[in-house]
Residue frames relative to the residue before (quaternion, step in Angstrom):
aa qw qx qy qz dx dy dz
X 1.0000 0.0000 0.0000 0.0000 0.00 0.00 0.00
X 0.5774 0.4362 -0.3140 0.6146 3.77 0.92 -0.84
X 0.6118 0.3914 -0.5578 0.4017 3.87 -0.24 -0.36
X 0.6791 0.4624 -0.4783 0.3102 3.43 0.57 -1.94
X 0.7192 0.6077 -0.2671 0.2054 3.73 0.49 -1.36
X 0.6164 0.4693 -0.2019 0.5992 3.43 2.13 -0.74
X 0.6642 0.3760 -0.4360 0.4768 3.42 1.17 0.49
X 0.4986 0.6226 -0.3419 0.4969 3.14 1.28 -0.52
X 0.5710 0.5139 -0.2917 0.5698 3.83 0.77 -1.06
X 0.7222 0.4620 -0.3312 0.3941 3.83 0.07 -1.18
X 0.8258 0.1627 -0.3376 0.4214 3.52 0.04 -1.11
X 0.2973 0.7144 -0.5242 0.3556 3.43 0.84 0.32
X 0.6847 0.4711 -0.1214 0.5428 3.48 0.93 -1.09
X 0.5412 0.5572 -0.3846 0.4988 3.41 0.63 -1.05
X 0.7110 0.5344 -0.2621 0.3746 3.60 0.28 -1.56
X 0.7374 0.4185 -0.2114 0.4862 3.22 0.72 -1.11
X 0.6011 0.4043 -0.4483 0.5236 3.85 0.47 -0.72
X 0.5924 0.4860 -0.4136 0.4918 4.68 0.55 -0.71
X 0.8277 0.2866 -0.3517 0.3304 3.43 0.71 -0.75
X 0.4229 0.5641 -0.4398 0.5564 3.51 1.46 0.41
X 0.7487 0.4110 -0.3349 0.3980 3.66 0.57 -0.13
X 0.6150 0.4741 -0.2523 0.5774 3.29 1.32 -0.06
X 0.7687 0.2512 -0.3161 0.4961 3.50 0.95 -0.12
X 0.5642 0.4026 -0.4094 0.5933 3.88 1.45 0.77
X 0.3575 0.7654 -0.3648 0.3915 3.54 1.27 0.58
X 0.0169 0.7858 -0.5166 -0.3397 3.97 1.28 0.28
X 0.4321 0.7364 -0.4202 0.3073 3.78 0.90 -0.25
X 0.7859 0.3067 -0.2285 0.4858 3.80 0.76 -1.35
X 0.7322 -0.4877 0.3566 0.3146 3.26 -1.26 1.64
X 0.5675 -0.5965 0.4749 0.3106 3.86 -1.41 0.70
X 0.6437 0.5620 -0.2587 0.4504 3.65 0.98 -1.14
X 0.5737 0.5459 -0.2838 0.5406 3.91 1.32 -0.52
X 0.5120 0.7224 -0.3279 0.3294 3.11 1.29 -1.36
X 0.7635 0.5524 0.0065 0.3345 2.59 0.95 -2.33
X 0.6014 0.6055 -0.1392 0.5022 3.06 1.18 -0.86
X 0.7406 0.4024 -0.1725 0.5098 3.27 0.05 -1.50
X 0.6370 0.4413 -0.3058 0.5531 4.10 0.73 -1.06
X 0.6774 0.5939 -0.3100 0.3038 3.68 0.68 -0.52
X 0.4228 0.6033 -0.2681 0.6208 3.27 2.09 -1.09
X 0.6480 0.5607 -0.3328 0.3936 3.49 -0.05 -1.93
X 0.7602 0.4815 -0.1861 0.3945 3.77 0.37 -1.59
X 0.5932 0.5398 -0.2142 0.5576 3.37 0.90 -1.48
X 0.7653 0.3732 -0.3212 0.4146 3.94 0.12 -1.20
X 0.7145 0.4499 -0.1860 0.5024 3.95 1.08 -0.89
X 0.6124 0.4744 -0.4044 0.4862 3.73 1.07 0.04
X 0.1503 -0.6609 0.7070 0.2018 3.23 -1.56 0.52
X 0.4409 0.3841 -0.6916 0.4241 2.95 -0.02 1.82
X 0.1809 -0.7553 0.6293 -0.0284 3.34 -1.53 0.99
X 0.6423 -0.5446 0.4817 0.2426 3.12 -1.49 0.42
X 0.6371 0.1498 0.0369 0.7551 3.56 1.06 -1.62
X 0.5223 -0.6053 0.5626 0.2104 4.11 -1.09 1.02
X 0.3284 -0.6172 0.6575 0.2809 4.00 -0.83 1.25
X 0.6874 0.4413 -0.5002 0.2873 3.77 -0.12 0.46
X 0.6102 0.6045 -0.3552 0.3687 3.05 1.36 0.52
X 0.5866 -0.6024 0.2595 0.4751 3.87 0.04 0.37
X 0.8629 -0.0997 0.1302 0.4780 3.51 -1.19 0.85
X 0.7357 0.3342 -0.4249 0.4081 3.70 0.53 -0.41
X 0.3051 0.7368 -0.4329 0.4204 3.81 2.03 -0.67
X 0.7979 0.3839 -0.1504 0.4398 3.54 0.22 -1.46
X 0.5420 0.6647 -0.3784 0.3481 3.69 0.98 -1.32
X 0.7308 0.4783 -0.3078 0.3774 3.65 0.51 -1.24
X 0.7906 0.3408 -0.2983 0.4122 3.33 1.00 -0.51
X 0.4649 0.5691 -0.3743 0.5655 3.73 1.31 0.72
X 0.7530 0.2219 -0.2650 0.5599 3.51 1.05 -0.18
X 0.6828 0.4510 -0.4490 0.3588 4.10 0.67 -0.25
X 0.6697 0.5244 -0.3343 0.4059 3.22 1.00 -1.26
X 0.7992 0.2266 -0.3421 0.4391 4.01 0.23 -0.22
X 0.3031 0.7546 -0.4070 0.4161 3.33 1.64 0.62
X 0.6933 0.5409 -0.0666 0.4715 3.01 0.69 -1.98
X 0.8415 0.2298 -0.2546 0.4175 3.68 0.72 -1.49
X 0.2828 0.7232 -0.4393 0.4517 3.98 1.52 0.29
X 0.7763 0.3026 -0.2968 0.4666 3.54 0.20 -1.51
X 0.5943 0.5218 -0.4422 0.4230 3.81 1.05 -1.28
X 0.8428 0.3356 -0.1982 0.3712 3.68 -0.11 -0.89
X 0.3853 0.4580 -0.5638 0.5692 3.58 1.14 0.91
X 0.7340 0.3084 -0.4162 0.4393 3.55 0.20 -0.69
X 0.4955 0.5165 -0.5700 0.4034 4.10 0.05 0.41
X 0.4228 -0.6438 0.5808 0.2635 2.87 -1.22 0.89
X 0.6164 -0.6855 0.2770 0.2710 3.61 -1.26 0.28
X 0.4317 0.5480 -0.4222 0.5788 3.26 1.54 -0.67
């Protein structure tokens, strides 16, 4: 159970240190910027759209904006 949680902790991080490189990148487009920092912001605030004290849907919004948000940002990066 502790491993699952210390991997679970790692790529958490991983994710976040790639998406700091892609938005200090002067390469990736400003709209991505926007995006992609918008996920980052949205996933690390405890402000919400729908309140986590509400059932399953509390939680739902943040399982469907946050990789919403970074999907559209990180189509618009180029690939190099």
């Amino acid at each position: 159970m502790w491993n699952h949680v210390k991997n679970i902790a790692r790529s958490f991080t991983a994710e976040l240190r790639f998406y700091r490189d892609v938005l200090r990148d002067p390469r990736t487009p400003w709209l991505a910027k926007v995006f992609i920092g918008s996920a980052v912001a949205y996933a690390l605030s405890p402000i919400d759209i729908i309140p986590d004290c509400i059932p399953i849907i509390g939680y739902l919004d943040d399982l469907v904006i946050v990789p919403v948000l970074a999907g559209i940002g990180m189509r618009m990066v180029p690939e190099e």
